[in-house]
Backbone bond lengths (Angstrom), bond angles and torsions (degrees), N, CA, C in turn:
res aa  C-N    CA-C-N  psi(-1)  N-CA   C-N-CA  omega(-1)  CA-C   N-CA-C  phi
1 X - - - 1.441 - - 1.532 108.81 -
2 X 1.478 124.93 130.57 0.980 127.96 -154.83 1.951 103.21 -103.34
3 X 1.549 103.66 132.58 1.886 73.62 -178.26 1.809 114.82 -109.89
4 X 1.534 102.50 157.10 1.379 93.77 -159.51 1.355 115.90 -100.75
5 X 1.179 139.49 172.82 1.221 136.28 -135.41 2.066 95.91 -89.43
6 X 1.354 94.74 -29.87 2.021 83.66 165.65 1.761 110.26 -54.55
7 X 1.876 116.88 -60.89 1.229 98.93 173.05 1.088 128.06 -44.78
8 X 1.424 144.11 -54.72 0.977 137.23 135.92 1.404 134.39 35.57
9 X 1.026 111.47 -91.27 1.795 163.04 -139.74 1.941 87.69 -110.87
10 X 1.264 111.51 -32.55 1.501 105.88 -178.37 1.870 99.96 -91.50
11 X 1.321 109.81 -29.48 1.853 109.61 -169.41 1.404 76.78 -83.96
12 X 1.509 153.17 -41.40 1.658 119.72 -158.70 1.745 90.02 -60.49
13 X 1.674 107.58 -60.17 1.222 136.66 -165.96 2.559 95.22 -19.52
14 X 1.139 82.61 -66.27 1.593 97.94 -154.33 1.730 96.58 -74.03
15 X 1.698 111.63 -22.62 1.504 96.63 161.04 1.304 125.25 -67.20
16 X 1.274 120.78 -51.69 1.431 130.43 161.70 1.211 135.18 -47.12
17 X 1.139 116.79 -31.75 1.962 114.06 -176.18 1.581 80.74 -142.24
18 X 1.446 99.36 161.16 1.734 115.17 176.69 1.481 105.69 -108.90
19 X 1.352 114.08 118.25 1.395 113.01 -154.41 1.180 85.19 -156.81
20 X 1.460 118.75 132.57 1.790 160.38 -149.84 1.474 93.17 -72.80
21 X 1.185 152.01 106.14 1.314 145.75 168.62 1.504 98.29 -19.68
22 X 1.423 115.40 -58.78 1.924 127.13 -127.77 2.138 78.65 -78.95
23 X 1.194 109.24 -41.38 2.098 96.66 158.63 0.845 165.86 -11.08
24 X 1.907 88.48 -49.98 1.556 122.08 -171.31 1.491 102.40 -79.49
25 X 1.023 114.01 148.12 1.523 118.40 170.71 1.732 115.77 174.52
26 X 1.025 127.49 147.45 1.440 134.57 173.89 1.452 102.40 -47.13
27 X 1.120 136.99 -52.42 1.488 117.18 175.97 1.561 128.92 -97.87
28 X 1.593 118.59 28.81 1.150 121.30 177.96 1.309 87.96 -74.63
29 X 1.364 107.81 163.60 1.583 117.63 159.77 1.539 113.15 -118.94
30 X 1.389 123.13 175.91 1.711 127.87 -179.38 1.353 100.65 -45.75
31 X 1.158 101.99 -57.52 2.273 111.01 -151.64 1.956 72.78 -64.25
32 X 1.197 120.73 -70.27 1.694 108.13 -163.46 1.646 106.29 -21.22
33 X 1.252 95.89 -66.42 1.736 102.37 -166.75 1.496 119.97 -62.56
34 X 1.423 117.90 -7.15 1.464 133.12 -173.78 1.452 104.22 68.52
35 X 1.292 112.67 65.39 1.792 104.57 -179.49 1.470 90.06 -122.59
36 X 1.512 100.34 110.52 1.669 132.62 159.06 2.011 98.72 -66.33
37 X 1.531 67.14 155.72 1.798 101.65 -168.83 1.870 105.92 -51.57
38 X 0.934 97.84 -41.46 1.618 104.37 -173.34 1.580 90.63 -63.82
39 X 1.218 124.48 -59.29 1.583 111.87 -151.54 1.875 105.80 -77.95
40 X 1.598 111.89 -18.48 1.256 126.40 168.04 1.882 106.49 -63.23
41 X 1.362 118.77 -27.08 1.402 118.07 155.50 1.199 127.72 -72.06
42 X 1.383 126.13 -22.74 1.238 124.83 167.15 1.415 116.53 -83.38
43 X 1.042 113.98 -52.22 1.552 114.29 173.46 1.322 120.23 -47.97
44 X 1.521 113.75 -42.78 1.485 108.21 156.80 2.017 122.68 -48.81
45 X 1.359 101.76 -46.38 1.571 105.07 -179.56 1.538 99.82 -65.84
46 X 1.465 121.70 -37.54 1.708 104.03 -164.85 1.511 110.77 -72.81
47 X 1.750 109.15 -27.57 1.487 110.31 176.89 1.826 110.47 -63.17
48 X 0.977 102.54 -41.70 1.470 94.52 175.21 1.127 148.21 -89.84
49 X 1.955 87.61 8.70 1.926 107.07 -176.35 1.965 91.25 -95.49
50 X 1.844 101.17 -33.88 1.210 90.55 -175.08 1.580 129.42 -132.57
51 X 1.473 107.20 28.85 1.069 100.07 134.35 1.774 126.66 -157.75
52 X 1.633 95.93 53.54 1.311 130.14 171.62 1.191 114.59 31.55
53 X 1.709 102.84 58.92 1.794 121.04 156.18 1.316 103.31 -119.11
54 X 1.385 112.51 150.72 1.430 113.44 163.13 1.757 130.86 -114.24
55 X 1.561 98.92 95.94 1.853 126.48 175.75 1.327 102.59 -76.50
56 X 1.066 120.18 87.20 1.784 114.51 155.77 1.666 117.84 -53.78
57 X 1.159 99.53 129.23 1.809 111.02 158.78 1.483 109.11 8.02
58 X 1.768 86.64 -79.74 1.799 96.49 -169.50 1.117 103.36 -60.76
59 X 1.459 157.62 -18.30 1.416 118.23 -162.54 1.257 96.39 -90.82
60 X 1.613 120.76 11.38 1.862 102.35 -151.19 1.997 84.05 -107.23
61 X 0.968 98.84 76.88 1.804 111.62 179.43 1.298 121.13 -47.19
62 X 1.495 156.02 114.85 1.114 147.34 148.46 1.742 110.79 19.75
63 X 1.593 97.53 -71.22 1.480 122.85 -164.23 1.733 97.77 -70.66
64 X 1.256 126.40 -1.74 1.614 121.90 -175.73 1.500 109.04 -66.81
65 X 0.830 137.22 126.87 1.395 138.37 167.72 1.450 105.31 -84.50
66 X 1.372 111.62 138.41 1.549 119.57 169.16 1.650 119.75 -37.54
67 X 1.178 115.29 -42.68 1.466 125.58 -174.92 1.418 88.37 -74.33
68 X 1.419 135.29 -74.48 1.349 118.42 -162.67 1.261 128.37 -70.61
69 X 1.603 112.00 3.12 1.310 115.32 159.91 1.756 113.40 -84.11
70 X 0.982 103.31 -48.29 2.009 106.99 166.65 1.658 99.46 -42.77
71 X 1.088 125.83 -37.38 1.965 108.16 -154.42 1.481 74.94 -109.36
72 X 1.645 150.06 -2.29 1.578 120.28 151.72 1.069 89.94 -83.97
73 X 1.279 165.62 -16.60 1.545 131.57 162.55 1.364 125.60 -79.42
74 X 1.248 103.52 -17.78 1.967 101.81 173.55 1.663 99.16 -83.71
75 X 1.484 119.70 -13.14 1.662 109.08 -177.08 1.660 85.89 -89.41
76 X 1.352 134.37 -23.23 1.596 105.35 -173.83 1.275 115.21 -88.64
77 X 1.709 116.37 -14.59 1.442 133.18 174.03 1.572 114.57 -64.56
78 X 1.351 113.48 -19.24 1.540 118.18 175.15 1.660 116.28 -101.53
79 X 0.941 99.79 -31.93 1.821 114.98 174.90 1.466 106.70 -52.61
């Protein structure tokens, strides 16, 4: 079973900030989950230490929803 870049994107997610399983979901967004600016810098560095795209800080918006942050990394994974 192959895993996809939301799981992914959810194990950086739950290493970095401590966030309620019952939370997680394709349309939560940052501000939902309470993810401050600092940890929105890391999450940018872990996406690109591990799975070699590069998401800057800024694009990762309050208003980003988890899902539409997974499909900007499968659009930079094809580019």
């Amino acid at each position: 079973m192959s895993t996809t870049t939301y799981d992914r994107l959810i194990s950086i997610l739950t290493k970095l900030h401590d966030v309620p399983a019952g939370r997680l979901g394709p349309e939560a967004t940052f501000a939902e989950l309470d993810v401050d600016s600092l940890t929105m810098v890391d999450i940018s560095i872990r996406i690109e230490r591990d799975l070699g795209v590069t998401v800057h800080d800024s694009e990762l918006r309050p208003t980003l929803t988890l899902g539409g942050t997974a499909a900007l990394i499968d659009a930079r994974k094809g580019a």
